[in-house]
N, C-alpha and C positions, 0 to 999 in steps of 0.2 A: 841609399841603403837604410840611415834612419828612417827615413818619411815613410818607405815602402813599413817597415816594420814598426811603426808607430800607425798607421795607417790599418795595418793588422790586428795592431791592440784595441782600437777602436772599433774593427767587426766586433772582434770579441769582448768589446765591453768594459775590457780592464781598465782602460785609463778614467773613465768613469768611475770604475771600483776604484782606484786608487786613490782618485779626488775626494772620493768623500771614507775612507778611511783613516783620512787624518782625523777629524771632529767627531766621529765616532770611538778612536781611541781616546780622545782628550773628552769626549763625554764618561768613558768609561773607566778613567784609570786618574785623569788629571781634575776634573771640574769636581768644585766642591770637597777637593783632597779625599777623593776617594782611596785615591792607593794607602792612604793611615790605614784603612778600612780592611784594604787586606794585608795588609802587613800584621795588625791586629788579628787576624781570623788564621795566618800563617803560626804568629807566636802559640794560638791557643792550642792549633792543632799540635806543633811541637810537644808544648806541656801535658796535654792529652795523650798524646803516643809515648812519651816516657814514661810517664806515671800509670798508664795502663800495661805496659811494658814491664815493669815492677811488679806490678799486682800478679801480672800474669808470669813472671819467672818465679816470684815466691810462691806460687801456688801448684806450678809447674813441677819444683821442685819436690814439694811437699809429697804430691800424687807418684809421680817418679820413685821417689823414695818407698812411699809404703809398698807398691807394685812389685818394685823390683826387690826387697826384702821379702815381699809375699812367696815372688817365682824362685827367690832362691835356697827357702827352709830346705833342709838335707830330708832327701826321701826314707822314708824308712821313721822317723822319729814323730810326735803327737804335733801337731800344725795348731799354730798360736790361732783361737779363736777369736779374738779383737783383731788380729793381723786379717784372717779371713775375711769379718765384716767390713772392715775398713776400707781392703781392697775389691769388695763389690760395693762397696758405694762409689769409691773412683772411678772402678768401669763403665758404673751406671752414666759417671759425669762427664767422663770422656765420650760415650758411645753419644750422650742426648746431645751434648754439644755440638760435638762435632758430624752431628747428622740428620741438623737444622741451622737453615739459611742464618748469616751472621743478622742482617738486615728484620727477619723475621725475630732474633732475642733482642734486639734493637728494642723493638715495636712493643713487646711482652713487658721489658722495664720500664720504659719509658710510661707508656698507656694503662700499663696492668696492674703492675705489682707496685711501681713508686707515683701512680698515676696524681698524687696529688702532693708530689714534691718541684718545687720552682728550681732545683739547684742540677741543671741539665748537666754542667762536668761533669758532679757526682753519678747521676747516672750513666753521660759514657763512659766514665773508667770503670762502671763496675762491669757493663754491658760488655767493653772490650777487654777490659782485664780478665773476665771468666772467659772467654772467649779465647785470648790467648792462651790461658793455662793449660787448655786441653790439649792445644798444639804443643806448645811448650813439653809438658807432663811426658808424648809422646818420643819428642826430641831428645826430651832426658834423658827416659827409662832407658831409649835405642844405646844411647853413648854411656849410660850404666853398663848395661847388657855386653857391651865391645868390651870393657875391661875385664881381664881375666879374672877368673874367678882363685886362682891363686893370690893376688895380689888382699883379696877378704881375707883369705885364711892366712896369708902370712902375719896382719895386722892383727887380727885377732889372736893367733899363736905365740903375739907380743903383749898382750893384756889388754888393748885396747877394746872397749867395745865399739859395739856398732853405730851408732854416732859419732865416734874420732874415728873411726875406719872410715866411714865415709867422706867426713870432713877433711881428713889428713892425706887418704890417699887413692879413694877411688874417684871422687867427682873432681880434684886438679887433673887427673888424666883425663876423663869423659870430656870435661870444659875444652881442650885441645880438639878432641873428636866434633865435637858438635859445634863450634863458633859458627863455622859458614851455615849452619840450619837456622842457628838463632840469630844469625843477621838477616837472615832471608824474612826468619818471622817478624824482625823489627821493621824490615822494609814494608813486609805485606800490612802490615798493624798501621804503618803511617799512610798506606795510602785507603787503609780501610777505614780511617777517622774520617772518610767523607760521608759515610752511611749516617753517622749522628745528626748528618743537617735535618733528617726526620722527625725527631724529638724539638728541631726548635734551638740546639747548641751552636752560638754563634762561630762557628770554625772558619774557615776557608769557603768549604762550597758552598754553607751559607752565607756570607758576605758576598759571594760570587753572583747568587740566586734572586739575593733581594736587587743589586745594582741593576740586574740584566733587567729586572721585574721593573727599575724606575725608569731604565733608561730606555726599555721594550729592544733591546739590539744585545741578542744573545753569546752572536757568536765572538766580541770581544774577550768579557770575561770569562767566560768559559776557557775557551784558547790560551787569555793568559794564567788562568789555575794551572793549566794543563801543562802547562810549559813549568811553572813555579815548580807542580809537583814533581816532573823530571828532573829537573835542575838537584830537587832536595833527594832524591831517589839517586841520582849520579854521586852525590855527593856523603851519600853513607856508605853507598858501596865501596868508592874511593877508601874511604875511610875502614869498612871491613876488611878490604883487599890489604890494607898497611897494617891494621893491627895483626893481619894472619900473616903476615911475612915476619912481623916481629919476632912473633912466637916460636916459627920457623926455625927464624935462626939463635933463639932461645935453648933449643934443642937441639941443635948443631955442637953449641956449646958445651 
């Protein structure tokens, strides 16, 4: 039964492939300690996705804010004209964002605009941090927009204004509405930190790009990015899925 079926991996080649799979991974992951290399390129993409992560919830938040203060001045009364321009400069930011390739505002900071800056983090964070915020912005306003609009006026019918109204008691409610979107965004944002290997930022698929480039034998590293990035994608959502059960039963309470 072995032979017969070892005798088959042999038409097809595999035990071949399997032979020289070994010295191929150990070119690509072990020789010359290359795995530092992407463990290194792993941490930055980390650093990278939180701190654009950041960038892009405070900015999020910010656009969110004016938006949904814009759509909810009382009809009938004179509409704040700084609130009006404010909120078509947002729309303007959310529409152009979000209605060009992430890869394509990549290429515009990196080449265009900071075309003669060496400090490539700085430019992925800002590249994916505006990037995020428009997503973000949208996420927000939605989980603004779900809270009642009683819950403004009761705050305000208490003296608070509109910055402790929101702080105190419409966006702790939204933040419950929206977690699972904005874990999704944080998912989607770490595995969009691969687009910056464009610009030249040593991340992940860059480490991945230049090894495969020395070693000319692609499909090692690649495979293992590939698996790493699941690995870290299973493991946030794990992690989203405990922090939303927390919550859960936070309000059970």
């Amino acid at each position: 039964m072995f032979q017969g079926l070892t005798e088959w991996f042999n038409q097809l080649g595999l035990v071949k492939w399997i032979n020289q799979l070994g010295p191929r991974l150990y070119a690509a992951f072990i020789e010359g300690d290359r795995w530092k290399l992407y463990l290194d390129g792993l941490l930055t993409t980390l650093e990278l996705t939180v701190v654009a992560l950041v960038v892009g919830v405070i900015l999020g938040v910010l656009v969110a804010v004016i938006r949904t203060a814009h759509d909810q001045q009382r009809p009938g009364r004179r509409k704040n004209p700084l609130l009006g321009i404010l909120n078509g400069i947002c729309k303007v930011y959310t529409t152009v964002i979000r209605g060009t390739p992430m890869l394509v505002q990549i290429l515009i900071w990196g080449f265009v605009i900071f075309a003669s800056s060496r400090n490539k983090f700085m430019i992925g964070v800002v590249a994916l941090g505006i990037n995020s915020g428009a997503y973000v912005a949208e996420i927000v306003r939605g989980g603004l927009m779900s809270v009642d609009i009683g819950q403004t006026e009761a705050g305000r019918s208490l003296g608070m204004g509109y910055v402790d109204t929101m702080r105190f008691i419409i966006i702790p409610q939204a933040f419950k509405n929206i977690l699972p979107s904005l874990g999704n965004e944080f998912i989607t944002l770490f595995k969009d930190t691969s687009l910056v290997n464009t610009i030249g930022l040593t991340e992940l698929t860059y480490r991945a790009s230049r090894i495969a480039g020395t070693t000319f034998d692609y499909m090692p590293p690649y495979i293992g990015i590939a698996i790493m990035y699941l690995v870290c994608v299973i493991l946030l959502t794990w992690l989203q899925g405990k922090l939303e059960r927390r919550l859960r039963q936070s309000d059970r309470r």
